[in-house]
N, C-alpha and C positions, 0 to 999 in steps of 0.2 A: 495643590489640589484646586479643581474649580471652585469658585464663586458659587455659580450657578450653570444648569444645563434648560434649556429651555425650547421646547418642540417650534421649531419657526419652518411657518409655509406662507409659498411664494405664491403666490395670484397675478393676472394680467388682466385686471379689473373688477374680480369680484370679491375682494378681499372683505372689504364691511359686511355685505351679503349674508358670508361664509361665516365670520366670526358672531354675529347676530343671532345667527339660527342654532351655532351652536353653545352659546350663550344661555340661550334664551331653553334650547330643548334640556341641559344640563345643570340649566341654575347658576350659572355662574356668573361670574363679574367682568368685566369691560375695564381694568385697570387705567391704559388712555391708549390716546389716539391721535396721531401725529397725520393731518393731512397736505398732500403739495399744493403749493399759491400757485399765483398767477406767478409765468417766468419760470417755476422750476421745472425740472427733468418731467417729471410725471402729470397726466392728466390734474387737471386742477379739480379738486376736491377728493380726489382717488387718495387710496393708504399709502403715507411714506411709511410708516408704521404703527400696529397696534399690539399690544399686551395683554390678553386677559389669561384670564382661570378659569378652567372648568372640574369641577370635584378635585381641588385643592392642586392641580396639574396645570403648570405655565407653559402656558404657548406668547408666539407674536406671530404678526401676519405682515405683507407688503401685498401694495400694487405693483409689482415691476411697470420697470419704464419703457425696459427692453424687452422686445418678444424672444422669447426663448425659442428652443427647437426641441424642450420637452418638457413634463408635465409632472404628475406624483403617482407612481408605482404602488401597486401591493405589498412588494417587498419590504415596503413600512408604512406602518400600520396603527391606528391608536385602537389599544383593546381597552372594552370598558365592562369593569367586573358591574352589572347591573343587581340593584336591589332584590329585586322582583321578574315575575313575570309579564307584570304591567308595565313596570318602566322600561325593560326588554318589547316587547312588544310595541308603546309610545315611541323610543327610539328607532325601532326597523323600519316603521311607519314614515315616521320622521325623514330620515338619513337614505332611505332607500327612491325616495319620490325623486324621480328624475335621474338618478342614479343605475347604478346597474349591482345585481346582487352575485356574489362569486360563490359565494354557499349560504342554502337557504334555510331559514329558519329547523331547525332540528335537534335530537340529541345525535352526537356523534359519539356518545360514549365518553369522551369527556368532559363533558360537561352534559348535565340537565337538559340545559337552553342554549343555542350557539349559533350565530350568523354573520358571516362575515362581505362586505360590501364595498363599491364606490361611493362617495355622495353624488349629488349633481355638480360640486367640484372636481372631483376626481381624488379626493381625498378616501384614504382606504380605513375602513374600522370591521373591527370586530368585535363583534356584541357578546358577550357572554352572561349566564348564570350559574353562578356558582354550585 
């Protein structure tokens, strides 16, 4: 059996950015943060890696060093069962700026409250209320 399973996304520079905002919109914690010196592989200061938690959920994040030739898909997705209708709404507001929205705010019958998005990462969620 695993140890542990832990959502890890790849960034080609905005990795602090990303984990800040969603940190900070979720409450969560910034466990650490490993940055590249001078001399190694990666921009200096940029994420070799970082670890946090958002609503009791582990992620890490990178800077890649290397440019990829692709990005993060819909196809996965972080769904986030929301409190409310407020912190539904604070999060769309949120996660949507700069992003692009793939279904907008609505009830689709299953759920109440339901919107699913890119950030301005490229990163995919889906908002829900229960």
């Amino acid at each position: 059996m695993p140890r542990d399973v832990t959502t890890f996304l790849m960034f080609e520079g905005r990795a602090e950015e990303a984990m800040n905002l969603y940190v900070g919109l979720f409450q969560g914690q910034v466990v650490r943060v490993d940055k590249y010196g001078p001399g190694e592989p990666g921009k200096e200061g940029s994420i070799k890696k970082a670890d946090f938690v958002i609503a009791g959920h582990r992620l890490a994040c990178i800077d890649s060093p290397v440019p990829h030739g692709f990005t993060f898909t819909p196809a996965v997705s972080l769904f986030v069962d929301c409190v409310d209708e407020t912190e539904f709404e604070r999060a769309f507001a949120t996660l949507s700026e700069g992003g692009a929205v793939l279904m907008p705010p609505d009830n689709y019958g299953f759920s109440t409250r339901f919107a699913w998005l890119n950030d301005r990462f490229g990163v995919s969620w889906q908002l829900n209320v229960p």
